[in-house]
C-alpha positions as CSV (number, residue, x, y, z in Angstrom):
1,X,3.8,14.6,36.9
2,X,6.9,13.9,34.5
3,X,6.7,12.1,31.5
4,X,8.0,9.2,30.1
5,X,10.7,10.0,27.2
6,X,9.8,8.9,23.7
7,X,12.2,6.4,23.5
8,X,10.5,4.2,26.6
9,X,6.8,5.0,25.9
10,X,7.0,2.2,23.2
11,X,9.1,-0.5,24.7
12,X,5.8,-2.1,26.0
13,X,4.5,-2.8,22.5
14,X,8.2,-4.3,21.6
15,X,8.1,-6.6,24.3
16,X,5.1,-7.7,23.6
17,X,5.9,-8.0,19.9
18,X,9.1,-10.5,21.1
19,X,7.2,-12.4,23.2
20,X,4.5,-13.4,20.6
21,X,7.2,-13.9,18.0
22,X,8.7,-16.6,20.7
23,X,5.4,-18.0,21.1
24,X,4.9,-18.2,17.1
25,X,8.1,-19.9,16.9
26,X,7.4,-22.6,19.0
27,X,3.9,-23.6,17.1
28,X,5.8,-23.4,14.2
29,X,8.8,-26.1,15.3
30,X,5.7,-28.0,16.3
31,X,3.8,-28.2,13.0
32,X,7.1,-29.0,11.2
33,X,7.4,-32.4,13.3
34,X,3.8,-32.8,12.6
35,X,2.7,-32.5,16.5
36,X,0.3,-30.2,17.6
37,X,1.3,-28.2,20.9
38,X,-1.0,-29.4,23.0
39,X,0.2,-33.3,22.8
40,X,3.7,-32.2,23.0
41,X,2.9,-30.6,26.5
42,X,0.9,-33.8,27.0
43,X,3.6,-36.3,26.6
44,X,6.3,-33.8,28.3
45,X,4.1,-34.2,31.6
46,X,3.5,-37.3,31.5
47,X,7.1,-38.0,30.5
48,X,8.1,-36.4,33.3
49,X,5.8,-37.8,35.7
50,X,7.0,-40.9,34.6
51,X,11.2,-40.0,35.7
52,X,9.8,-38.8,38.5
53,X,7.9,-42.0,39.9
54,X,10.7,-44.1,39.1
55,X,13.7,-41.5,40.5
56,X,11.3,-42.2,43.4
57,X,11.4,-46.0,43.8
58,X,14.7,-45.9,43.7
59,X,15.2,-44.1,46.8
């Protein structure tokens, strides 16, 4: 068997590190509008639930 090179035996780890950075981010926007995450995803579903249902009647 070969092995990796050194330069892409880390670029897991750096993935990784960008996506919980991204993920930071995001709480982060949240707590400066003073809404937690979980109610923002609340009111986004039901938000859209809501254009849904009435895109619907209209047809």
């Amino acid at each position: 068997m070969s092995r990796a090179p050194s330069a892409i035996r880390g670029q897991a780890s750096v993935e990784y590190l960008i996506g919980c950075l991204v993920v930071l981010a995001l709480v982060a926007a949240d707590a400066a509008s003073g809404e937690s995450t979980l109610s923002l995803v609340i009111r986004s579903i039901r938000e859209g639930f809501t254009r849904f249902a009435s895109a619907l009647s209209i047809t």
